[in-house]
C-alpha positions in Angstrom: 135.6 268.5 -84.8 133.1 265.7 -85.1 129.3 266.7 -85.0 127.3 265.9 -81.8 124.6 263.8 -82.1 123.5 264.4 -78.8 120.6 267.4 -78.1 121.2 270.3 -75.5 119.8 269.8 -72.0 117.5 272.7 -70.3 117.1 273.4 -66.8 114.4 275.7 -65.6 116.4 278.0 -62.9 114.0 279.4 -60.4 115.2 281.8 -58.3 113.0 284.4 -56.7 110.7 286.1 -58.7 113.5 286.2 -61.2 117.4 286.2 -61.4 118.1 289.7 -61.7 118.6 291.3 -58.5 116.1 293.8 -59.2 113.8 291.9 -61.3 111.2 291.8 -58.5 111.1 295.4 -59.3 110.0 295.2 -62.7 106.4 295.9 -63.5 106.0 292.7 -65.1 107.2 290.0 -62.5 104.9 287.7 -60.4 106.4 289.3 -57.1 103.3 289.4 -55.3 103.3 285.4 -55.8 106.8 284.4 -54.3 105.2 282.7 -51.3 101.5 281.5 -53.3 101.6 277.9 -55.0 100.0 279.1 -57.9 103.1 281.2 -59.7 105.3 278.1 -59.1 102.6 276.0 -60.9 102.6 278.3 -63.6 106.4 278.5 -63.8 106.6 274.7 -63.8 103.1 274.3 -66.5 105.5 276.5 -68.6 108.4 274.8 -68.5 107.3 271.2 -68.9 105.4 272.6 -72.3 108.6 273.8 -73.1 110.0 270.0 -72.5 112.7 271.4 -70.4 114.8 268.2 -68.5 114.2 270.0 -65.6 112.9 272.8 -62.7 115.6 274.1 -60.5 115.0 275.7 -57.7 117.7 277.9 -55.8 117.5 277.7 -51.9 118.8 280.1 -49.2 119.2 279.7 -45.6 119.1 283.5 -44.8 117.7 286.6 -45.8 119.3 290.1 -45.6 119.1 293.5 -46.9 115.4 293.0 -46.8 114.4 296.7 -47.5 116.0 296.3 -50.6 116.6 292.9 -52.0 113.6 290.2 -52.9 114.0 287.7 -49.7 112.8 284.7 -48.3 111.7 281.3 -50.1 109.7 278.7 -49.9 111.4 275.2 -49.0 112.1 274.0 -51.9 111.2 270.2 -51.5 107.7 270.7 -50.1 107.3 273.2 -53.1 108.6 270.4 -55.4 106.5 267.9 -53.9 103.4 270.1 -54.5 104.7 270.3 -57.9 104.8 266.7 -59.0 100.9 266.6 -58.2 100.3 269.1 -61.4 103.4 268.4 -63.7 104.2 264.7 -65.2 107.3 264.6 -66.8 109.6 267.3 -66.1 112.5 266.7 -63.6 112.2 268.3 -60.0 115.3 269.2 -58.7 115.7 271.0 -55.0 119.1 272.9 -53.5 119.8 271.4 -50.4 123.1 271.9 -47.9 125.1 269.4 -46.9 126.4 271.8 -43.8 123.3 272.4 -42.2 121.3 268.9 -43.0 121.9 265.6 -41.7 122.1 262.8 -44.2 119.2 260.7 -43.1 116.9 263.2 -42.9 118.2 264.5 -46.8 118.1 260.9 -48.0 114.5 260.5 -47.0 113.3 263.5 -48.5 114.7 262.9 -51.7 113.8 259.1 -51.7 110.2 260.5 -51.3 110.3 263.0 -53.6 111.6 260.3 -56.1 108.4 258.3 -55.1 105.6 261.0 -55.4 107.5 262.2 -58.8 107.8 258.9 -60.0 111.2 258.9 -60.7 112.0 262.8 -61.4 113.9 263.9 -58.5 117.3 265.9 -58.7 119.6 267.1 -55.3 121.5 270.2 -55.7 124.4 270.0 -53.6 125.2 273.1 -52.0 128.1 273.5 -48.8 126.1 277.3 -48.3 128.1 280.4 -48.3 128.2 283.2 -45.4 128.4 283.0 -41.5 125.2 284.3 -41.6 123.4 280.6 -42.3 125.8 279.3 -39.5 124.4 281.9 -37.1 121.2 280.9 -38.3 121.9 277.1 -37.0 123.5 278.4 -33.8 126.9 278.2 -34.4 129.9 281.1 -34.7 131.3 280.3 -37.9 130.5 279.5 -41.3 133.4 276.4 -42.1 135.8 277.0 -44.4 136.0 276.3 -47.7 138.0 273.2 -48.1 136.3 272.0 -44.5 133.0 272.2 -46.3 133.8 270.0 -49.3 135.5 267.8 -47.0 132.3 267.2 -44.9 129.8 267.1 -48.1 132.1 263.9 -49.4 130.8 261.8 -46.5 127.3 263.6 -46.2 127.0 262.4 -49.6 128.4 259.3 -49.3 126.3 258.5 -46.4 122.9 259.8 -48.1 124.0 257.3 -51.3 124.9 254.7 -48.7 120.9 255.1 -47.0 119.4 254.8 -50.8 120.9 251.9 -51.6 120.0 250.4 -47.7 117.6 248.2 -49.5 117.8 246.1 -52.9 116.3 246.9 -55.7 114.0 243.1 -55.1 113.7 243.8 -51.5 110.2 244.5 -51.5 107.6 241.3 -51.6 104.4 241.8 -50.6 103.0 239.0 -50.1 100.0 238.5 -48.7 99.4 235.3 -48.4 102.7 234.5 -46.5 102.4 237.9 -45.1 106.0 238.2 -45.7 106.7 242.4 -46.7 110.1 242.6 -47.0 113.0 240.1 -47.5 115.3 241.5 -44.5 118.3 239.8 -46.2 117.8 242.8 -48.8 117.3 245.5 -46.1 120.5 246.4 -44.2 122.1 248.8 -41.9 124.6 251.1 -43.4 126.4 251.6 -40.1 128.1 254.7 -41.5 130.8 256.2 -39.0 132.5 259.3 -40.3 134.1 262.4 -38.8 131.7 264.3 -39.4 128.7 262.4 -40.0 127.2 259.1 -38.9 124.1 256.8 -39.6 122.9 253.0 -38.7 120.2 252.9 -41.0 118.3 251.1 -42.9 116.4 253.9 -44.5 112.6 253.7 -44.0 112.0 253.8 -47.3 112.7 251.4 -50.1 115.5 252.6 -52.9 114.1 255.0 -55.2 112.6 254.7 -58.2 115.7 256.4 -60.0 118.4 254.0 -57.4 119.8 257.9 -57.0 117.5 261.0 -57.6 119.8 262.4 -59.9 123.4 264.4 -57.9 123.7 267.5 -59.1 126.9 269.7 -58.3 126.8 273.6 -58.1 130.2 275.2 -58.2 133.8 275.4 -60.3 136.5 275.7 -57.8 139.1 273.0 -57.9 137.5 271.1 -55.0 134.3 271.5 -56.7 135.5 270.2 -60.0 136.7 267.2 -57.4 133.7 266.5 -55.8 131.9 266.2 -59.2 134.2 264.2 -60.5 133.2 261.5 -57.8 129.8 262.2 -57.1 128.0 264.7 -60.0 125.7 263.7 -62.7 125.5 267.5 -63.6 127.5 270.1 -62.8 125.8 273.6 -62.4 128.7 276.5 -63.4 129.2 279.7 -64.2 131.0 281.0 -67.4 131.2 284.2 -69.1 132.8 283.3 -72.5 133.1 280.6 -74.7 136.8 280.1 -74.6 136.9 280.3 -70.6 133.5 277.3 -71.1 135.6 275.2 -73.4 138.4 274.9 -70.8 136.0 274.4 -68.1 134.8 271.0 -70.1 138.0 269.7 -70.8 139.3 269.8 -67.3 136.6 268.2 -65.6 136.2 266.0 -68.2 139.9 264.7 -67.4 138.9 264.5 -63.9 135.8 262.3 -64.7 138.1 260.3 -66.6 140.6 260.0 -63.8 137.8 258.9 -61.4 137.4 256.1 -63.4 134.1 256.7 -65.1 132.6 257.0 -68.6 132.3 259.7 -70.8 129.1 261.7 -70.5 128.3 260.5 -67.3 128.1 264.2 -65.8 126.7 266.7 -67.7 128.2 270.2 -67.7 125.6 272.7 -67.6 126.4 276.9 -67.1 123.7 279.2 -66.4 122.5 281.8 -68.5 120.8 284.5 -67.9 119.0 286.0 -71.4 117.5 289.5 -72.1 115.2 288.9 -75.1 113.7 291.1 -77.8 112.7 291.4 -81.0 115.7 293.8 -81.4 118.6 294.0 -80.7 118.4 297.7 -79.5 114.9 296.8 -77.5 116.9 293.9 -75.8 119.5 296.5 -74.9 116.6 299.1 -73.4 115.5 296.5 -71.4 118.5 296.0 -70.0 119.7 299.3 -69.4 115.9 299.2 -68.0 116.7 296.6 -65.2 120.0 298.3 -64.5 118.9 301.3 -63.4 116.4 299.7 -61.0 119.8 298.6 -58.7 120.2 301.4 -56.7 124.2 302.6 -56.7 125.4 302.3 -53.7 123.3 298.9 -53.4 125.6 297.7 -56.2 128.7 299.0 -54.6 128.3 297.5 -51.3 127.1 294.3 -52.4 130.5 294.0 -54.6 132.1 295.2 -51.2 130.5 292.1 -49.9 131.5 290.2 -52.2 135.0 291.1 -52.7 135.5 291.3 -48.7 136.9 294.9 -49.4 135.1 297.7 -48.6 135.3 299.9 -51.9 133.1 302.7 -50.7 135.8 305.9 -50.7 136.7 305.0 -54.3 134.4 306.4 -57.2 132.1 304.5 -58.3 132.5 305.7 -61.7 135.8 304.5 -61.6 137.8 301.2 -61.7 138.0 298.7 -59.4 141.4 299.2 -57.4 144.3 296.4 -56.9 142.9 294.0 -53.8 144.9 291.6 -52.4 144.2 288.1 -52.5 140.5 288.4 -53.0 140.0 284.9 -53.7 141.8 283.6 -50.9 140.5 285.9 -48.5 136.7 284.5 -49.5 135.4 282.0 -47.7 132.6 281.9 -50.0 132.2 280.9 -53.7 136.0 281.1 -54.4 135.2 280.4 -58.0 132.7 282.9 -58.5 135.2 285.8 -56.6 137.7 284.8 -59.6 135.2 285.1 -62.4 134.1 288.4 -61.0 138.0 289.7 -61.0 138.7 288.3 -64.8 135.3 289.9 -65.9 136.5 293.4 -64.4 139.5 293.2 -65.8 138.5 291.8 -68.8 136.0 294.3 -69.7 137.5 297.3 -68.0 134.4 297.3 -65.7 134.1 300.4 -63.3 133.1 299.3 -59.7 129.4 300.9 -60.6 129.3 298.6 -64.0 130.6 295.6 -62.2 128.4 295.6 -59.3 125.4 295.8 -61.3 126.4 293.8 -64.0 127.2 290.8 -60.9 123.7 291.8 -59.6 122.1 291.2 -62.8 123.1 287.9 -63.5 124.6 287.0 -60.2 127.9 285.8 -61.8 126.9 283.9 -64.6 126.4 284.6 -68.7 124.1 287.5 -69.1 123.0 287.3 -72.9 121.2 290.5 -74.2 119.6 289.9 -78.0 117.2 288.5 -79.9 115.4 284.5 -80.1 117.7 283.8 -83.2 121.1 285.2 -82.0 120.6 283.6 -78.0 120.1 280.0 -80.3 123.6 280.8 -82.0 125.3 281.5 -79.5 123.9 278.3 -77.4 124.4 276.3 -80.9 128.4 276.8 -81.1 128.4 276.0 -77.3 127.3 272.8 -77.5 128.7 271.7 -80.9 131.8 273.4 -79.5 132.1 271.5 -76.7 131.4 273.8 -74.0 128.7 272.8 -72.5 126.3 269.9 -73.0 123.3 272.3 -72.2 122.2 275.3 -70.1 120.7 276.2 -67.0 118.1 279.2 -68.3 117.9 282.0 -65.7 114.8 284.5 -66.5 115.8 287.7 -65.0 112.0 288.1 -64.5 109.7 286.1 -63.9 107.6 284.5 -65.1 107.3 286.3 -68.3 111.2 285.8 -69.4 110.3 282.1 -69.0 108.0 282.4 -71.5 109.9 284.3 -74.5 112.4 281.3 -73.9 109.7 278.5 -74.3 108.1 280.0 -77.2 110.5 281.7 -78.9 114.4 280.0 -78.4 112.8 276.5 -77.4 111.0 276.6 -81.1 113.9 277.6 -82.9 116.4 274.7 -81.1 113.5 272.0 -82.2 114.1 273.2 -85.8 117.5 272.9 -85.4 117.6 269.4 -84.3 119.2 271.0 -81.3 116.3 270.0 -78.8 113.2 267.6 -78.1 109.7 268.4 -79.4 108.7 265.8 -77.1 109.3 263.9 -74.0 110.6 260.5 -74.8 111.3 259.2 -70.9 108.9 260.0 -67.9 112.2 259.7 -65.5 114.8 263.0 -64.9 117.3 260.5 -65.7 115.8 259.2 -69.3 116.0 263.5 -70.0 119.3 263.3 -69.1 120.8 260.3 -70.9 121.9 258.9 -67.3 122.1 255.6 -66.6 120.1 254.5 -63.8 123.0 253.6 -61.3 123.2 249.7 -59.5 123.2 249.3 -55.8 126.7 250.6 -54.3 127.8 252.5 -57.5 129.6 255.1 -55.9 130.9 252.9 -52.9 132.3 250.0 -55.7 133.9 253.1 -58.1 135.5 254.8 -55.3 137.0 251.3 -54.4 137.4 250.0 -58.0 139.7 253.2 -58.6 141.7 252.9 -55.4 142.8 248.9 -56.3 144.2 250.4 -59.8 146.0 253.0 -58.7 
């Protein structure tokens, strides 16, 4: 296999005061911050010194279990936006729903975002999960899974459609003709779907990017789809190399299929690293977070999870035969499957599995030292499993910081990763191109002549 030239790409993943479920727990997170500016700032200072491509910030539309479980966030667009007033160049990327959004008012923000950032704005596209958000929006039902992909094609479509509402030349200011805008180069979308539907223009001119950049979270076979036609980075979650590898090749295929160009969406799991100077002391930390999950918290969240209610087993035992797990969800169907393969993979008991999925929340949790977490992401890449990470701290914002300056240091001497900043846009981090007027419109179209 050839070498990559290429370096890894690093997204900062924020998601409460860390990713372990219990990490709010932990003496040394910034709990008492979640809702004050002044911890994001410092997570975001930290990260940009760390030249990571990105921020990422997770976004729920509910909270539950809240004598238990850390709940509640800031929106996480108006937190961005705060943000691009004391960072410069990282990326700024924001999880948004396409089920309970509309597209103009999602096009808008992002546009802006793009503007205040100059240029480093990312969308997370989420379809959300439970009926829980749908209550929340007053309506009966979450939609099902395959519904929901369905209606984020055209949300998206429609939100790309409003960006690209005025040319890139549209703007001309001048004053002496006191001519703004050339309303040739500003035009209605008149978007009618089933779903959605929008006149337009925008009220805003395209942004700086064309796009903020379209990030993808999820690895079911739709989702694989959807980024095929719309992702510039896919966010995934995979818990072994060989399992990665195979991830890559399909929906590298499927990018191929859609008619565009190699390394035009970037596959990026999440990982979720326990750091010491040992081995063993990474492993006491662990066990150290573990036992801050209460059992039967773990139990009946994997109930949850599974849709089967596992609490008259042991939990000190395996996790039973249940039937159809994954087509019973109406959830993340992909992360129900991964959480089945890694029970029986492992010979998990239900205890084990529950905490081990509220630790990382489904994706790669990596317990060692600086050096061995750089290995490991080192074969990844050159392996052609990835072509970066999302980092998770399991608390924050102290796990932040062992990655910036202990891994970060170690990939620079590698060659594996920037020392600085050569772009100011998300896009230049990335290696994307900055997309022309209509892109997705004319390669959906271009695709559907050929074939």
């Amino acid at each position: 296999m050839t070498q990559r030239t290429d370096q890894l790409h690093l997204g900062a993943f924020i998601y409460y005061a860390g990713h372990h479920h219990a990490g709010w727990r932990h003496p040394d997170s910034g709990v008492e911050g979640m809702y004050d500016f002044d911890l994001y700032r410092s997570i975001a200072e930290t990260a940009e010194r760390g030249k990571f491509d990105m921020i990422f910030f997770a976004d729920l539309l509910y909270v539950q279990n809240v004598d238990m479980a850390a709940s509640g966030m800031l929106d996480p667009i108006t937190l961005l936006s705060a943000l691009s007033a004391v960072t410069t160049r990282i990326g700024l990327t924001a999880t948004v729903s396409t089920t309970y959004n509309h597209p103009y008012n999602v096009a808008r923000k992002f546009a802006s975002l793009d503007y205040i950032s100059k240029g480093r704005a990312g969308w997370n596209i989420v379809t959300s999960q439970l009926d829980i958000e749908a209550h929340n929006y007053g309506l009966p039902k979450h939609p099902d899974h395959a519904l929901r992909y369905e209606m984020a094609e055209e949300f998206v479509e429609a939100v790309t459609k409003l960006w690209d509402s005025w040319d890139d030349d549209a703007l001309v200011l001048d004053r002496k003709t006191g001519i703004y805008a050339d309303p040739g180069k500003v035009k209605a979308i008149d978007y009618k779907g089933k779903w959605f539907s929008s006149k337009g223009p925008l009220n805003l001119p395209r942004p700086p990017q064309g796009n903020p950049v379209l990030i993808q979270a999820g690895s079911s076979p739709q989702g694989q789809q959807f980024a095929s036609k719309y992702g510039e980075v896919i966010f995934t979650a995979q818990q072994s190399l060989e399992a990665a590898k195979a991830f890559y090749e399909s929906v590298n295929s499927k990018l191929i299929e859609a008619g565009r160009k190699p390394g035009s969406l970037k596959i990026m799991p999440g990982i979720s690293p326990i750091l010491a100077a040992t081995v063993e002391e990474a492993r006491r930390k662990e066990q150290e977070l573990m036992e801050l999950i209460p059992a039967e918290l773990a139990v009946a969240a994997l109930s949850g999870m599974l849709s089967y209610d596992l609490s008259a087993y042991p939990a000190d035992g395996p996790l039973p035969e249940i039937p159809d797990p994954v087509e019973k969800s109406n959830g993340m169907k992909s992360r129900i499957q991964l959480i089945m393969d890694t029970a029986r993979s492992q010979n998990l008991s239900i205890l084990e599995l529950g905490r081990r999925i509220l630790g990382a929340r489904g994706h790669l949790q990596f317990v060692g030292t600086p050096e061995q977490l750089a290995d490991l992401m080192e074969q990844w890449f050159h392996e052609r499993a990835c072509d970066g990470f999302n980092v998770m701290g399991p608390v924050l914002p102290g796990d932040l910081e062992i990655f910036t300056d202990e891994v970060i240091p170690i990939l620079q001497r590698r060659g594996l990763f920037r020392k600085e900043y050569t772009g100011t846009t998300l896009r230049e981090h990335l290696g994307l191109d900055r997309p022309e007027s209509g892109h997705f419109s004319r390669g959906r179209a271009e695709k559907s002549a050929i074939s």
